[in-house]
C-alpha positions in Angstrom: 4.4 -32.8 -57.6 3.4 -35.3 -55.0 5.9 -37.0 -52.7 6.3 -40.0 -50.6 4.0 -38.4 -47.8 1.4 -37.5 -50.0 1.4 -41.1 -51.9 1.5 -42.6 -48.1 -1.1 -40.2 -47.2 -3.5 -41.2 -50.9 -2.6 -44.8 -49.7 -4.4 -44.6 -45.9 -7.0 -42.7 -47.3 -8.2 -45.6 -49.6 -7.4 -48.3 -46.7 -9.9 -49.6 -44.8 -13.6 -51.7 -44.8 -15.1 -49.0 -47.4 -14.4 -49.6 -50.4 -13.7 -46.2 -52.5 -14.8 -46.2 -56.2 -12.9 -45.2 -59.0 -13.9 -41.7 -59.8 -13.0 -40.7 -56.8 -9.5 -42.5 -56.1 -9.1 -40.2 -59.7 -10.0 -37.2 -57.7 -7.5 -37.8 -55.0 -4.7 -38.9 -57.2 -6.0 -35.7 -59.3 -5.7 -33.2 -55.9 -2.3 -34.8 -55.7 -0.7 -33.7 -58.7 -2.3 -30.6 -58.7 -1.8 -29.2 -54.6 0.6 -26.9 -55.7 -1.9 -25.1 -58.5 -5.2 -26.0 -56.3 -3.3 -23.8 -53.5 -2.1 -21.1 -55.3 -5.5 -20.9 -57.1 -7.0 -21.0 -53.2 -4.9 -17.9 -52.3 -5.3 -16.1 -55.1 -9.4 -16.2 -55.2 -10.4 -16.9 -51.7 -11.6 -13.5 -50.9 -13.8 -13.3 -54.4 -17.0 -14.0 -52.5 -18.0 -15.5 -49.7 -18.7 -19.4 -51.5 -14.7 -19.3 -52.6 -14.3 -18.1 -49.5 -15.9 -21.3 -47.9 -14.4 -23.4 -50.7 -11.0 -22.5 -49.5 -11.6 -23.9 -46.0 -13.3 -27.1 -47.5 -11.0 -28.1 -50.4 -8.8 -30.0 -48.3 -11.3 -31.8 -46.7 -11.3 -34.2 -50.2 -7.9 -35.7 -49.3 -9.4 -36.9 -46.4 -10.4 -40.4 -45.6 -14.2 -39.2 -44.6 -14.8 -37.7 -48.2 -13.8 -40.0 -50.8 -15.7 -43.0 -48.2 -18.8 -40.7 -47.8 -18.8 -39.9 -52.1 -18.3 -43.6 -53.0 -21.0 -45.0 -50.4 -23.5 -42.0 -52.0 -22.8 -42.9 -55.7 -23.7 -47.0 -54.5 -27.3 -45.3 -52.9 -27.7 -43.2 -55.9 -26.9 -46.4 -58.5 -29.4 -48.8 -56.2 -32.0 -46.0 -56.4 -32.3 -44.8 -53.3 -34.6 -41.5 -53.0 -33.2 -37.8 -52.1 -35.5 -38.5 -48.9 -34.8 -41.9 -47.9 -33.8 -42.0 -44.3 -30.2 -43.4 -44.8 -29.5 -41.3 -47.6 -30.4 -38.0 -45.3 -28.5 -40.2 -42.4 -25.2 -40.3 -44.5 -25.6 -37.2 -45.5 -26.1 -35.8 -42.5 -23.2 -37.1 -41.1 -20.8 -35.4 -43.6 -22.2 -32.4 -43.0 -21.6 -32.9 -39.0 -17.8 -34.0 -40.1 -17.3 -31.3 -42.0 -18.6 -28.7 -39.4 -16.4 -30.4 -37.1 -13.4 -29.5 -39.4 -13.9 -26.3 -40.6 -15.6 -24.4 -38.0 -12.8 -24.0 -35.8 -10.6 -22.9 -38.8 -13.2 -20.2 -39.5 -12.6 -16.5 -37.9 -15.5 -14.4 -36.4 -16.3 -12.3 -39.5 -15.7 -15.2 -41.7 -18.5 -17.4 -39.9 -21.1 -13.7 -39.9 -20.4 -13.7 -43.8 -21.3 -17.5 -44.7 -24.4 -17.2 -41.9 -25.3 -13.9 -42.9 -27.5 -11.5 -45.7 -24.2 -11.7 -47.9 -24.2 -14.6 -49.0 -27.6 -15.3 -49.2 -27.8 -12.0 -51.7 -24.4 -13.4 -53.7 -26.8 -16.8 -54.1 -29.9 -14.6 -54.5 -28.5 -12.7 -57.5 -26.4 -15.5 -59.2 -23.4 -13.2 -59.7 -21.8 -16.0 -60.7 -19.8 -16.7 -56.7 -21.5 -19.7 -56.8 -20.1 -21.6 -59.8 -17.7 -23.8 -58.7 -13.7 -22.8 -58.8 -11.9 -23.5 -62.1 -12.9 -27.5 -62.6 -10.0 -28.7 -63.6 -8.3 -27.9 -60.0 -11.7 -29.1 -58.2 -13.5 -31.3 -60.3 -16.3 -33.1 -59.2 -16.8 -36.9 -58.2 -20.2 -36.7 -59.0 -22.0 -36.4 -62.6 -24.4 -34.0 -63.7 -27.4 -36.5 -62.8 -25.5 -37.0 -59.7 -25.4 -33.3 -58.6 -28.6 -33.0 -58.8 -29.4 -35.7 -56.9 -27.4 -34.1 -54.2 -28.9 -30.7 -54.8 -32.5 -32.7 -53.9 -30.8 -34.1 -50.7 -29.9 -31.0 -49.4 -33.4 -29.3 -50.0 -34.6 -32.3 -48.1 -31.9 -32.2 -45.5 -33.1 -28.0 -45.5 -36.9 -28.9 -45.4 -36.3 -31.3 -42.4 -34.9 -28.4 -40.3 
């Protein structure tokens, strides 16, 4: 169950000149009530392949101020019509990306970091063996729709392509 540091926390998250849409104010209020569960789960299926190993290091990044800011400022590009390659789009996006390295590098061990760079996870995403479908959505749903995701999926092939 959430407590006063948790609603305080939920409460400076949503604070500030960006305003944070709805769905995903329900996805922080949603982690909330469910940390307890959304760790366990963490702990228990971490080591399952290498994308829940990843997971496990980025889950917490959604109670964060950058994520629900960076989701709610994608859904407003994705609702105005913006293009998977528009140069903001790839901007903002590149910017998560660079926040998130910046948070969950450092957490990640030597062997850890040669797994998610290396042939393994490639061949788990190369054979679909089903590591890359994401972990139990009721613990992690998503702030983005279907349409949505696959907006994304395009951003990141552009993002890749641009490399």
């Amino acid at each position: 169950m959430y407590n006063d540091k948790s609603i305080a926390q939920l409460q400076k998250n949503i604070a500030g000149p960006e305003d944070v849409d709805s769905d995903s104010l329900l996805i922080l209020i949603h982690a909330l009530k469910n940390e307890e569960a959304r760790s366990n789960w963490i702990k228990k299926h971490a080591g399952d392949s290498v994308y829940n190993k990843l997971h496990s290091y980025t889950a917490q990044l959604e109670m964060d101020k950058e994520m629900p800011t960076w989701t709610s400022k994608m859904k407003r590009f994705i609702q105005e019509g913006k293009a998977p390659n528009d140069p903001e789009v790839l901007k903002h996006t590149e910017a998560m990306v660079e926040i998130m390295k910046s948070k969950v590098v450092p957490l990640l061990n030597d062997e850890t970091k040669k797994q998610l760079l290396g042939d393994e996870t490639k061949e788990q995403y190369d054979n679909n063996d089903d590591s890359y479908k994401d972990p139990n959505p009721y613990l992690f749903p998503s702030a983005f729709n279907k349409e949505e995701e696959k907006f994304m999926e395009k951003v990141v092939e552009e993002l890749i392509n641009k490399k």
